[in-house]
N, C-alpha and C positions, 0 to 999 in steps of 0.2 A: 504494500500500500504506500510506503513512502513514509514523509515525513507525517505527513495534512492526514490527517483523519476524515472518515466519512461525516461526520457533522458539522467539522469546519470546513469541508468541501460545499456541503448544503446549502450551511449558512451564508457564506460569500455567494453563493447562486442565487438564493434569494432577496440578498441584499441588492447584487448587480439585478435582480427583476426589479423589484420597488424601485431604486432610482430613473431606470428606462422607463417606468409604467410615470415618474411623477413629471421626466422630461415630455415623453408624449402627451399626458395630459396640456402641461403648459403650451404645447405648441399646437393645439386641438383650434380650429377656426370660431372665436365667438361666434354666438350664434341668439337667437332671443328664448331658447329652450330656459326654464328655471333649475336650479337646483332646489331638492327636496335639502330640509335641514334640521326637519323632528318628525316623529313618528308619532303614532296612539295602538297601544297594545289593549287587547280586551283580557279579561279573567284567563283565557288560555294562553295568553302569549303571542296570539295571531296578529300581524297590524291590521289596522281597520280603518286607518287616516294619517293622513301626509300633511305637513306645512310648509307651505313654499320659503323661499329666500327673498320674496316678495310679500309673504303673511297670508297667504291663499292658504284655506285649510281644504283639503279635499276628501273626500268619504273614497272608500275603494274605489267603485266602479269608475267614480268621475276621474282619479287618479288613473287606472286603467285605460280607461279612453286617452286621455292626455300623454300618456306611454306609448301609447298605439299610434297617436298622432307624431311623435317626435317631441313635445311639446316639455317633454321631464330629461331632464342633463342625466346622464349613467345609468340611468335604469331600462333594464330589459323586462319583456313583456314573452315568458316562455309558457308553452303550450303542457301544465301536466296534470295528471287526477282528471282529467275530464274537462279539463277549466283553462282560462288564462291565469297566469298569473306573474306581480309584480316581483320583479328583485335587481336588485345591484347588481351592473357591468359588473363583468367579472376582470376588473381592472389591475388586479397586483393591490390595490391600496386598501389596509384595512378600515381605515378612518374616515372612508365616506361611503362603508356599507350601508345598509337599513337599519343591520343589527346594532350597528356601534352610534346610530342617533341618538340625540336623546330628545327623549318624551316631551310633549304638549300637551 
């Protein structure tokens, strides 16, 4: 194996992703899409509403639509369970998941 062990190999792998993933974000075309900046979790932990970075609060569906339209900055809009459903570009970045918002 060498000197580098398998988890400082890892680690330096992942690091070199997060900084590609924060250059590429930076260099992404403004565009008039919002970024989501809190969430609303019910009794199970499900989200169930978004707030914009303009203070729009949105209930799922209308979020949904707004994803669908292009209209929400990093978020995808994937097909599973039967449903559509919302979630964070899967961009390298922890810090602007859905999960790591905080609450409204």
């Amino acid at each position: 194996m060498g000197e580098r062990g398998f988890e400082e190999i890892y680690e330096e792998y992942k690091q070199q992703g997060m900084s590609q993933a924060k250059a590429e974000m930076a260099e992404e075309i403004p565009s008039e899409a919002e970024k989501i900046v809190a969430v609303r979790r019910n009794a199970e932990d499900d989200l169930i509403a978004f707030k914009t970075e303009s203070g729009r609060e949105l209930d799922y569906i209308t979020a949904l639509e707004e994803a669908k339209a292009g209209n929400l900055r990093n978020i995808d809009v994937i097909h599973r369970y039967g449903r559509d459903i919302i979630r964070s570009e899967p961009d390298g970045l922890k810090e602007n998941n859905l999960s790591e918002l905080p609450s409204f």
